[in-house]
N, C-alpha and C positions, 0 to 999 in steps of 0.2 A: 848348352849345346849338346846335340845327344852324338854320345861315345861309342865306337866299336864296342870297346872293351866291355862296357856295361851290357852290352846289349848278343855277347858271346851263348853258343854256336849258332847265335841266328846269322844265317849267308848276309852278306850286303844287300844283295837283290829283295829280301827282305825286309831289310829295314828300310833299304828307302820306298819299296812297295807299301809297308805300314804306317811311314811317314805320311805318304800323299795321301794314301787312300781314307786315314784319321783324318787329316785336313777336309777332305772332300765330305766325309759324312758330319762333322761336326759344323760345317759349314764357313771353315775359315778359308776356305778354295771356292769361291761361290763362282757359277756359272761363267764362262767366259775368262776364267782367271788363268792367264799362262806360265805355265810351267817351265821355268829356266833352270837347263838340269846343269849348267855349270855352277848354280846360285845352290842347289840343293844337295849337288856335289860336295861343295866346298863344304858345305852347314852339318854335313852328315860324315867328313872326314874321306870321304871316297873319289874316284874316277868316274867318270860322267859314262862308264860302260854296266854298270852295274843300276843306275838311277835309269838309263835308258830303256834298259830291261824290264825295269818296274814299270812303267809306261807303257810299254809293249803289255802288260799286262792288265794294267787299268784300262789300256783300248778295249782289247780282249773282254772283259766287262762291262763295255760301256758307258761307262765313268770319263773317260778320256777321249781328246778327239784327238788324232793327228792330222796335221796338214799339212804339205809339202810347201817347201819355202815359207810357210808360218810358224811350226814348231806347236807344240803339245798345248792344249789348253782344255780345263775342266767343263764337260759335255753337261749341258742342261737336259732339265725332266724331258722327254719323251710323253708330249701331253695326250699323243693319240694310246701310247700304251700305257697309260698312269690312266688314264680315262676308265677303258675296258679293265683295268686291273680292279680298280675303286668301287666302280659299279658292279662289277660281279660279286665282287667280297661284302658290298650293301646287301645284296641279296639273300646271298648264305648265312653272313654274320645275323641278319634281322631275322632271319626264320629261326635261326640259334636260340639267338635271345628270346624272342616268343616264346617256343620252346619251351626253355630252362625256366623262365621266372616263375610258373607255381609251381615248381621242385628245388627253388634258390630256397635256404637255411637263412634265419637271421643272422650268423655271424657270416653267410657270405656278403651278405647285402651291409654288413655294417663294413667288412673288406673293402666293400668298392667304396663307400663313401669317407675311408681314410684315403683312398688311393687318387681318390678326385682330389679332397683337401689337400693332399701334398702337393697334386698339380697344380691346383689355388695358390697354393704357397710361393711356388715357384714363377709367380707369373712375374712379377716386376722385376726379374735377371731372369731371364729366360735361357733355359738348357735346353737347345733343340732336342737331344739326345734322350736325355735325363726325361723330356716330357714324354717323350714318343715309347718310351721303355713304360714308365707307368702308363701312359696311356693303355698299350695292348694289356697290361698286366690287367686294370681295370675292364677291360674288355674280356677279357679270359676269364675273370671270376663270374661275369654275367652269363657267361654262354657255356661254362665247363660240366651245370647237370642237363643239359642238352639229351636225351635221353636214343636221339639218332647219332649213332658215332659214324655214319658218312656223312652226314651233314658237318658235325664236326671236322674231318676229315677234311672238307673241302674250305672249312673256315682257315683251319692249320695251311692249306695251301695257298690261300689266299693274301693271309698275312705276309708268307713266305713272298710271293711275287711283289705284294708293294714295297716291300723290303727291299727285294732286289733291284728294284727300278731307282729308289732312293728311299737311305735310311731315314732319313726324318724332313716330315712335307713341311716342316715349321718353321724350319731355315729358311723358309719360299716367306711362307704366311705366317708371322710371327703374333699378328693379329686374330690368326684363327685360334689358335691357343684357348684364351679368355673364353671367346664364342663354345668352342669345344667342352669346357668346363661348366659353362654353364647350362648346355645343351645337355650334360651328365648328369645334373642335377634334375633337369626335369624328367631325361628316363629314369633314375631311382625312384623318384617319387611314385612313377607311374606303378613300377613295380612293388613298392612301399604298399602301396592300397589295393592291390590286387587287379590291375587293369585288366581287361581279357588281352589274351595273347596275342589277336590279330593287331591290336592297339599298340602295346608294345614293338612287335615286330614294324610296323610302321613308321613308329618314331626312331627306333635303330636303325633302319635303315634310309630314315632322312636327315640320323646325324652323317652318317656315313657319305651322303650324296653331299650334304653342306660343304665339305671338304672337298670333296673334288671340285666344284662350284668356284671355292675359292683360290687352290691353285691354279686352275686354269683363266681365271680374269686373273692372276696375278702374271701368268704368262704369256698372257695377251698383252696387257698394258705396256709394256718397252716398244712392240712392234707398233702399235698404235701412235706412238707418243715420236716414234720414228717418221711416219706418214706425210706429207706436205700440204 
């Protein structure tokens, strides 16, 4: 159980804000999951004034819903703005990568294909987190001799917002993973033998739409499956 004492001069408000909001992005708070702040209270050593606050804050980032006479419960993807987020960063990110690939170094191209293999690796326990982290890393070594730095720029901010919508889309689609990995290996190759760039850029940016593709039929299928 985690300790004040351990966890000193972080405030209360803190920790249990760091508590939930870990939960939330690691995906042990999945969508719909409510939040019982005397249960968290208790677990965290505190008064349910300081857990409430954290709450108050995760609302404030949209992470958290509150509803009256319902009580706090963990806010689902935002498919309309996880949509526009995905598909703009296909755009940039693919014109990136065009870009960069006849100016990638062989040891960056060999970079990205340990960075896929470890995702490979990872595929039978799956770390939403852990994939999503190497993912952009392999992503960033593709697009980082990019030779436009507003292009780049807008790649940097892009990532930034799917970020902030939700840290990892693989807690959704745990399925997409595999797909995603092997989708990696065909842009290296592409890259590998010299594709022309508009080639490339097309296939980056139709890994990138495969994704959204996929969380969004994953967030259709409950309301469907609700229907009569």
């Amino acid at each position: 159980m985690t300790s004040l004492s351990d966890a000193q001069p972080v405030s209360k408000v803190d920790l249990a804000y760091d508590l939930i909001r870990g939960r939330i992005q690691s995906g042990a708070y999945t969508p719909g999951y409510r939040l019982v702040l005397g249960v968290l209270a208790k677990e965290l050593g505190v008064s349910t004034v300081p857990v409430r606050e954290a709450v108050r804050r995760l609302e404030a980032e949209d992470l958290v819903e509150v509803v009256r006479n319902v009580g706090a419960t963990v806010r689902g993807l935002d498919p309309v703005e996880y949509r526009w987020a995905v598909e703009t960063l296909a755009v940039v990110e693919g014109a990136a990568t065009g870009l960069a690939a006849p100016l990638l170094p062989p040891s960056a191209l060999t970079e990205a294909r340990r960075l896929n293999e470890a995702m490979r690796a990872g595929l039978d326990d799956l770390d939403p987190l852990r994939h999503t982290r190497l993912n952009q890393q392999f992503h960033r070594v593709l697009t980082d001799p990019c030779p436009n730095p507003h292009l780049l720029d807008l790649v940097e901010r892009g990532w930034a917002r799917v970020s902030g919508l939700r840290s990892s889309v693989f807690s959704f689609v745990p399925d997409r993973a595999a797909e995603s990995v092997r989708e990696h290996d065909g842009l290296l190759d592409l890259v590998a033998r010299g594709a022309p760039p508009a080639e490339i850029e097309a296939a980056a940016r139709a890994h990138r739409e495969a994704t959204v593709r996929a969380v969004l039929q994953s967030q259709a299928a409950p309301a469907q499956e609700g229907q009569p």
